[in-house]
N, C-alpha and C positions, 0 to 999 in steps of 0.2 A: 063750698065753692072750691072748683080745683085751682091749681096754683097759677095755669095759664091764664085761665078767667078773670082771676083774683089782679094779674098784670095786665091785660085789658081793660080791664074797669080804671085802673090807676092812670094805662095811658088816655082814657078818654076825661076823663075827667082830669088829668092834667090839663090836653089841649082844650076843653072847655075853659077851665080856671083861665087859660092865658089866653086866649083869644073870647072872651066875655066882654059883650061892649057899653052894660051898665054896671049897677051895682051891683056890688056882688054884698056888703054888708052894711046894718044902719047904721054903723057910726061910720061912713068913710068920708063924710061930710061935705058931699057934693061931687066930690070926683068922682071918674071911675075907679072901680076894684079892681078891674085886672090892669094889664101892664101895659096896653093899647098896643098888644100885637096882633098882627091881624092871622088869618088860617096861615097863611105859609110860615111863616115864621114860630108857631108852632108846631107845626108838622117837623121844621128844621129842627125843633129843638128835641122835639120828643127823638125825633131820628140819629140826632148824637145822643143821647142819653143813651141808644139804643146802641151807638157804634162804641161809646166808650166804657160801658158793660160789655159789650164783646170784647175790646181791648181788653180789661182788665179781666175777664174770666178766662182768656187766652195766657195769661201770666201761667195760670194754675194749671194747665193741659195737663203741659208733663208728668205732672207730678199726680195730678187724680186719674189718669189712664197709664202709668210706668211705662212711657214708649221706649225706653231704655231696655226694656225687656223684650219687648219685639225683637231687639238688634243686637244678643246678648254678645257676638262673638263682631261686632263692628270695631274697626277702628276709633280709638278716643277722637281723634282728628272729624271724623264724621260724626260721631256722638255730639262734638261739641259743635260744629256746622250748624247739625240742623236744632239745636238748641238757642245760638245766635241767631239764625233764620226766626223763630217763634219769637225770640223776644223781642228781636227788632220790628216784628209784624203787629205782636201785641202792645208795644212799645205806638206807632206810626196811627194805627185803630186808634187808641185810646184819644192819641193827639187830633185824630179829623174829629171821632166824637165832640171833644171840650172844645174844640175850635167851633161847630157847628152848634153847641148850647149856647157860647156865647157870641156868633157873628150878631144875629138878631138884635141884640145889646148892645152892639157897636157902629153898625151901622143899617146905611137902609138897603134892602133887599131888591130894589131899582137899582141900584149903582151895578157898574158893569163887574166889578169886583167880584161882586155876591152872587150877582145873577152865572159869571164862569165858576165859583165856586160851586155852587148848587149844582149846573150840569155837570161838572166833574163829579161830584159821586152821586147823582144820575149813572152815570156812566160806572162809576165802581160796584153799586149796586146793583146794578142789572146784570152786569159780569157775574159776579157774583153769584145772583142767583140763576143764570142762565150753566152758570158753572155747576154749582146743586143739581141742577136738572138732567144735565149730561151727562157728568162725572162725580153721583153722589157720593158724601161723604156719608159716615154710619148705615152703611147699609146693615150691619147684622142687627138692627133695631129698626123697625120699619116706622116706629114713633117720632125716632130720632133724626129719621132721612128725612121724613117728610114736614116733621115741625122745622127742621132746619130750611129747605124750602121754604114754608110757608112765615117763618122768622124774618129770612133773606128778601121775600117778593113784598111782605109788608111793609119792611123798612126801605126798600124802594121806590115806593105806593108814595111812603109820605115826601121823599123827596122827589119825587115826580109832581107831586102837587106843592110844592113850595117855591121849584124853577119852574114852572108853567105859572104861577100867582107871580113870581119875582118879574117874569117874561111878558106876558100878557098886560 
């Protein structure tokens, strides 16, 4: 099993695990096994997992693609620019990520809070991958271009069905 597959099957059987509305084992002694969240709040959850893995593999960019070598003859001033740009992007990711793992945990996904939350990256996400679409990134890798797309519109996907469950 390839390594995409291999993260598929984990995210679904995550969001199974947490949104499961009996037992899940025999000794749970009457309660439920999962955590009585329901699909959206799963979806949310997988979906920051998803964003705060981006964040944090975004730490690494520079340093596993030497984008410093693209620009060998740039100003330090601009070197360090757009090094502060990345961090503080991967920095900002990581934090909507863990924000989105644990909103579900804190509160409920009715509250108008949650529900502006959730359309807000609604809305980052679909930028986003509308962004891929237009103005791909990796195009000298056509694996790259279009997993990234199809990374971008999945983790969309689920927060589209967690503000439509939050909303509805």
């Amino acid at each position: 099993m390839n390594r995409r597959t291999r993260m598929l099957v984990y995210a679904v059987v995550t969001v199974c695990f947490l949104a499961a509305p009996g037992l899940l084992f025999a000794q749970s002694g009457g309660s439920t096994g999962a955590m009585n969240l329901s699909l959206g709040d799963a979806c949310q959850m997988v979906g920051g997992a998803v964003a705060l893995g981006f964040g944090l593999w975004h730490f690494a960019v520079p340093g596993i693609y030497g984008w410093q070598s693209y620009v060998p003859d740039a100003p330090q001033s601009l070197v360090d620019a757009v090094a502060a740009t990345n961090f503080f992007m991967s920095f900002s990711l990581s934090l909507v990520g863990a924000t989105n793992i644990a909103m579900p945990l804190l509160s409920d996904s009715a509250e108008p809070v949650s529900r502006y939350w959730l359309w807000a990256n609604v809305g980052l996400w679909t930028t986003r991958a509308v962004y891929q679409l237009v103005k791909p990134q990796g195009t000298h890798n056509p694996a790259l271009q279009w997993g990234m797309a199809g990374a971008f519109i999945a983790t969309d996907l689920l927060f589209i069905v967690a503000a439509l469950q939050a909303t509805l």
